[in-house]
C-alpha positions in Angstrom: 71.8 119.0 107.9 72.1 118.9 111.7 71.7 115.6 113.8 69.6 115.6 116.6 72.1 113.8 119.2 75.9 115.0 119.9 77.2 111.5 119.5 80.8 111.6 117.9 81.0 110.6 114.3 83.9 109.5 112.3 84.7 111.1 108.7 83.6 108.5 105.6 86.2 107.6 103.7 86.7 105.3 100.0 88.9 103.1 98.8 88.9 101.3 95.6 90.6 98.3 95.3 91.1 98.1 91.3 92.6 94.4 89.8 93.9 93.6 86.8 95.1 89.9 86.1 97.4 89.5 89.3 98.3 92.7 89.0 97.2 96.0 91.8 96.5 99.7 90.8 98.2 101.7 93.3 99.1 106.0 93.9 102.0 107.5 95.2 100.8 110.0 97.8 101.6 113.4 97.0 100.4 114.8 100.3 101.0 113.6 104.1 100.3 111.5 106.2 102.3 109.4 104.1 103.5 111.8 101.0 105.7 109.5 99.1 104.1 106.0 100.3 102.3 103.6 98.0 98.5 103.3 98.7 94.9 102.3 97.1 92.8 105.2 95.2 90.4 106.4 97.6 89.5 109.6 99.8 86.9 111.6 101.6 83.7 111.4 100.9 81.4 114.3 99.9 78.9 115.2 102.1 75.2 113.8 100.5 77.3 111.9 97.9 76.9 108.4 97.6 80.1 106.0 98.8 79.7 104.7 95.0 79.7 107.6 93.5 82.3 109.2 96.1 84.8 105.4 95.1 84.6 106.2 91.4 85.4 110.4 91.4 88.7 109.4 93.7 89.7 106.8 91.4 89.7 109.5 88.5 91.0 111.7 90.3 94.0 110.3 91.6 94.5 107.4 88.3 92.6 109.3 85.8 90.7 105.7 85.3 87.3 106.5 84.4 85.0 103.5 85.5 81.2 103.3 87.1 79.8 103.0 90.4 77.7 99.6 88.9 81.5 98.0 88.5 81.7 98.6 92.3 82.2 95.0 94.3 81.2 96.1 98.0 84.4 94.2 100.1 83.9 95.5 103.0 84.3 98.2 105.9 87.3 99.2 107.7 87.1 101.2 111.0 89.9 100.1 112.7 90.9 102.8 115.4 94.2 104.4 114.4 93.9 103.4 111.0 94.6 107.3 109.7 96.4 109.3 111.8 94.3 112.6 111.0 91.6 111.3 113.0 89.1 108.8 112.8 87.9 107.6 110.3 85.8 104.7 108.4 86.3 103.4 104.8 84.1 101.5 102.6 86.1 99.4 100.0 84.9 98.8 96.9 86.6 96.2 94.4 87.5 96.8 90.5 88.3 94.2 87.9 89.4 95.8 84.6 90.6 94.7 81.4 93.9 94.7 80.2 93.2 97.6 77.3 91.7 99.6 80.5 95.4 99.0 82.0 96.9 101.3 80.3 95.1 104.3 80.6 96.3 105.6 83.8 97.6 108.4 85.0 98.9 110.8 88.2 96.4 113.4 89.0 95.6 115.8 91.6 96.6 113.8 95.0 99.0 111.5 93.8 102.5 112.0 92.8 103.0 108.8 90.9 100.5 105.5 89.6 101.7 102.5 89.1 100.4 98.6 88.3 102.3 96.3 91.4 102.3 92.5 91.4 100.3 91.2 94.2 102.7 88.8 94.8 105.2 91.9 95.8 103.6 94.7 97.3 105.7 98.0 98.6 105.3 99.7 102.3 101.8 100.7 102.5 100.1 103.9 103.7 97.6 103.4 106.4 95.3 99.7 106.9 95.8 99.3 102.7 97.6 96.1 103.4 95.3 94.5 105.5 92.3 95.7 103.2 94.2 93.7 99.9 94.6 90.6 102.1 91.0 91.0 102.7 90.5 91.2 98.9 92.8 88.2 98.2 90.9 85.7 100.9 88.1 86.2 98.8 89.9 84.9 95.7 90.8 81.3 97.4 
């Protein structure tokens, strides 16, 4: 499809946000910027795929956690310029409660090196705007 005006346009991005208890799902990157840094499930999305849709295939990608796009809490939209360093970019963040028997069936797959259930009480270094987009996540719990 090709727009009718030459504006610029940022590439839409997802990330999922996926809680357990007090506990955070987060990947290892396996790839730069920011191979080897702790982040939220997410990625590009597809073009003519919904953001739902685009939130849920990351997450099984990179966790191997199968859930659907009607378990999707919208939290919010992150555009913040220099938030990726490839370019710009603009993320919509979607939020995940799961159970605890859903906890244990994760799994590295094909962009992340490692996954791993944090504390929210002690994150690691984040990759890009990640930490700001939990704290988001966490003000709504007060």
């Amino acid at each position: 499809m090709s727009f009718t005006y030459s504006f610029p346009r940022p590439a839409l991005t997802t990330d999922a946000v996926v809680i357990c208890g007090a506990d955070i799902l987060l990947i290892e990157r396996k790839k730069d910027p920011y191979q080897g840094r702790w982040a939220l499930p997410g990625g590009f999305v597809d073009e003519y795929e919904a953001v739902e849709d685009a939130c849920v295939r990351e997450l099984e990608e990179e966790t191997s956690l199968s859930l659907s796009a009607s378990d999707a809490h919208f939290v919010g939209v992150f555009g913040k310029e220099g938030r990726d360093p490839r370019g710009w970019t603009v993320s919509v963040v979607y939020l995940f409660e799961v159970s605890q028997d859903q906890k244990y069936i994760v799994a590295p797959g094909s962009d992340s090196e490692a996954v791993r259930w944090f504390s929210l009480a002690q994150l690691p270094e984040l990759a890009f705007d990640h930490k700001e987009i939990i704290g988001e996540v966490l003000r709504g719990f007060e």
